[in-house]
C-alpha positions as CSV (number, residue, x, y, z in Angstrom):
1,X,123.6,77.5,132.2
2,X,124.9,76.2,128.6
3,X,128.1,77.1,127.9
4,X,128.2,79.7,125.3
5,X,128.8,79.1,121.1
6,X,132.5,79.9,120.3
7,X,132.7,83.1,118.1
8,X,132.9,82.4,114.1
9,X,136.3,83.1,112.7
10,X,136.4,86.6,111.4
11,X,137.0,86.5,107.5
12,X,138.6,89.3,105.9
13,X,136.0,91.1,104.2
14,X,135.8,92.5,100.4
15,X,133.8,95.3,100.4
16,X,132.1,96.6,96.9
17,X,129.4,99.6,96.8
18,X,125.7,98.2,97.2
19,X,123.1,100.6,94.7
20,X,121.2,102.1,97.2
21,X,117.9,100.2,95.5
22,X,119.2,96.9,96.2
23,X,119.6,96.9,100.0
24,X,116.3,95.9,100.3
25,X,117.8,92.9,99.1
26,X,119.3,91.6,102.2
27,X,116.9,93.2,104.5
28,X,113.8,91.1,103.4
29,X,113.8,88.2,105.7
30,X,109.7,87.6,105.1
31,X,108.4,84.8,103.3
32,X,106.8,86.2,100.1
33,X,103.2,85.6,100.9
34,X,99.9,85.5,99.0
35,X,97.7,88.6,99.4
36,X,93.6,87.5,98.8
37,X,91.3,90.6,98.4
38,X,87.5,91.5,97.1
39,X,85.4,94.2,96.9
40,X,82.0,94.2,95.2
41,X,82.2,90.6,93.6
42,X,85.6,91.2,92.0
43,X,88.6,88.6,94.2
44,X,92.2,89.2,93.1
45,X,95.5,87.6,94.5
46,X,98.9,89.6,94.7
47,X,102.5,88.4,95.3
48,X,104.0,90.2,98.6
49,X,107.6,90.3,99.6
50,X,107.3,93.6,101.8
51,X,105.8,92.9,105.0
52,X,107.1,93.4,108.3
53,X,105.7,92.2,111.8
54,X,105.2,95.7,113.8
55,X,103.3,94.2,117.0
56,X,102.3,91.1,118.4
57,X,99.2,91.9,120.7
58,X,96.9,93.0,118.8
59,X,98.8,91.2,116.0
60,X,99.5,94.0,113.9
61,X,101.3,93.3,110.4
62,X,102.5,96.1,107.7
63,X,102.5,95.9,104.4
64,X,103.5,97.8,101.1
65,X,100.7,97.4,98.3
66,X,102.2,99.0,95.4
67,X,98.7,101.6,94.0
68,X,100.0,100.1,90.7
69,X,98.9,96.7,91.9
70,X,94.7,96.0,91.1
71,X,94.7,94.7,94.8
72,X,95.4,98.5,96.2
73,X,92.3,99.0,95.3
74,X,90.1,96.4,96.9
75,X,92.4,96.7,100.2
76,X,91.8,100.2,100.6
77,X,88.4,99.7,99.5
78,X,87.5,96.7,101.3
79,X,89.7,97.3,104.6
80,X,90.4,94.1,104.6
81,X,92.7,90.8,103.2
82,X,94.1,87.6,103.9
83,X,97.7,86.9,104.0
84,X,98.7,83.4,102.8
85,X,102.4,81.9,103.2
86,X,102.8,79.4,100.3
87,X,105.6,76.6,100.0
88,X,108.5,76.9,97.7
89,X,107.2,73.8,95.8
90,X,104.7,76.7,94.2
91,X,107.5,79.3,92.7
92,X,106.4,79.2,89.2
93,X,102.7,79.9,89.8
94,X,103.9,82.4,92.3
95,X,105.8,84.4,90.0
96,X,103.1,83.9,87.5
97,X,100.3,85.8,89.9
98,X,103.1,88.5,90.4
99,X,103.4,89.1,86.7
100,X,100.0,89.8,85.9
101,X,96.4,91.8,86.8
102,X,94.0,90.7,88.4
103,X,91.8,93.6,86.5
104,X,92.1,91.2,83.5
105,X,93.0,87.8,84.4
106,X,91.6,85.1,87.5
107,X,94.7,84.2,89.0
108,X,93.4,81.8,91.3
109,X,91.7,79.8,88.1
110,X,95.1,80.9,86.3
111,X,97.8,79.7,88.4
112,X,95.7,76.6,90.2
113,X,94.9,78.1,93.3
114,X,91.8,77.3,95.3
115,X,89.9,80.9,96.5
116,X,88.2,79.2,99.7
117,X,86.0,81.3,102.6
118,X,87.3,82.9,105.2
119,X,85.6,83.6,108.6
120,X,85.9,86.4,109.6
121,X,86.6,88.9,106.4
122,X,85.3,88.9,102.9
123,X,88.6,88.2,100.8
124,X,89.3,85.1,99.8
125,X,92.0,82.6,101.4
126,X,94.4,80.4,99.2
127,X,93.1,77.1,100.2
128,X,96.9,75.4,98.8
129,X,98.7,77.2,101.4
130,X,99.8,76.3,104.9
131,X,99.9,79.2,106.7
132,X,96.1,81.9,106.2
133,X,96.0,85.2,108.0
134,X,92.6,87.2,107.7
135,X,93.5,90.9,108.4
136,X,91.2,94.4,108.9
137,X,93.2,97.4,107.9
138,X,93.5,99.5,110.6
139,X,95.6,102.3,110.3
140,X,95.9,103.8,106.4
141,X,97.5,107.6,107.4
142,X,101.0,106.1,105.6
143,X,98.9,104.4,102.7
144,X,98.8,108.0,100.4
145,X,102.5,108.8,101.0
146,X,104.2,105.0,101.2
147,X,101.2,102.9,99.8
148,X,102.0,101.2,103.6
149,X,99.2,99.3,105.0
150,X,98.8,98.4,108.5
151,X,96.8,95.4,109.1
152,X,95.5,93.3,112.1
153,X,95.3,89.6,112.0
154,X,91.9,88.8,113.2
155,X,92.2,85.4,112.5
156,X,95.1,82.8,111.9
157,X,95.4,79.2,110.6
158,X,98.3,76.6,110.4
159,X,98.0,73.7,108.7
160,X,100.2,71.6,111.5
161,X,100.9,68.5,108.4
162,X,103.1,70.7,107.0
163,X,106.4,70.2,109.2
164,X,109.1,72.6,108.8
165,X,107.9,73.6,105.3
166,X,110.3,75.7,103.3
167,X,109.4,79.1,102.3
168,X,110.7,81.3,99.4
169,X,112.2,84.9,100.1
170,X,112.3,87.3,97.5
171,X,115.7,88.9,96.7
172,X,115.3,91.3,93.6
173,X,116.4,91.0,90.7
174,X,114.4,87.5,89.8
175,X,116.1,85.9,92.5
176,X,114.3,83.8,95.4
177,X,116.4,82.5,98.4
178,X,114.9,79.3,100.6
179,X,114.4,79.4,103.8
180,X,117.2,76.9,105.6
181,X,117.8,74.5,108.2
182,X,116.1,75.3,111.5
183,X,118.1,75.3,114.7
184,X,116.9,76.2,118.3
185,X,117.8,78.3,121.0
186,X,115.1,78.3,123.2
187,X,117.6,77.4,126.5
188,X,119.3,80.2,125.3
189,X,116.2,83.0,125.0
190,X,115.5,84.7,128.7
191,X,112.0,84.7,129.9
192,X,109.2,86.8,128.1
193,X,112.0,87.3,125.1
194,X,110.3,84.0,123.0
């Protein structure tokens, strides 16, 4: 058995009063991802930072899609989407598809993205990323109340080049955090807990 990590030295905190519409903030751990959607000819692209994993077989993912985003629309429409992690390498065109509509503007011809097929759904994947999920919406009873979309991942690709890539992580107020040196545990993890 490895001998366990010595405990980190307690600092001495100095607490301030968080707004209550910032704590998301330090909760949002996801990658902000690509969200590719169609319905009826028309593909859009949306910049995600709220996602959460909520099962892992089926794979099911939830999502917010804002209903002031065109890509509420062809979701809920459609039933369907591809999630697409990009690298942090891409922040500027990232922001750039989050500042704008895809009701007027291509972002994929916009920002330089390539819209390629996917198998198994109709919305387009974001051929410059390393990480494509196609998703079915399967459960849309929060999506009137929250605009909360749960999705199932019906298909997954990594592009295995891309070692350890880093990944951007939204943090409000124009802010991004990178994701950081990896370090494993897996001697550490008990059986059927990995």
């Amino acid at each position: 058995m490895a001998a366990a990590a010595p405990a980190p030295r307690r600092r001495t905190p100095r607490w301030t009063e968080c707004p209550l519409a910032e704590v998301r903030r330090y909760l949002e751990p996801g990658p902000v991802v690509l969200v590719g959607s169609a319905w009826k000819g028309r593909a859009d692209l949306m910049a995600m930072g709220w996602h959460t994993v909520m099962e892992f077989t089926p794979s099911l993912l939830g999502c917010v899609i804002s209903r002031a985003n065109h890509s509420h629309g062809l979701v809920r429409r459609s039933r369907e989407c591809t999630i697409n992690i990009p690298e942090a390498h891409w922040v500027d065109a990232v922001v750039g598809v989050g500042n704008c509509s895809g009701a007027e503007v291509d972002k994929f011809e916009r920002f330089g993205f390539t819209a390629e097929p996917a198998r198994e759904v109709g919305a387009p994947l974001v051929g410059e990323c390393f990480v494509q999920i196609e998703c079915r919406v399967v459960d849309t009873r929060l999506v009137n109340r929250y605009d909360f979309f749960v999705l199932e991942a019906v298909r997954a690709r990594v592009d295995r080049s891309v070692r350890r890539p880093q990944t951007l992580h939204y943090r409000g107020g124009g802010e991004f955090m990178l994701s950081g040196p990896h370090i494993g545990r897996r001697a550490l993890f008990a059986p059927g807990m990995l």
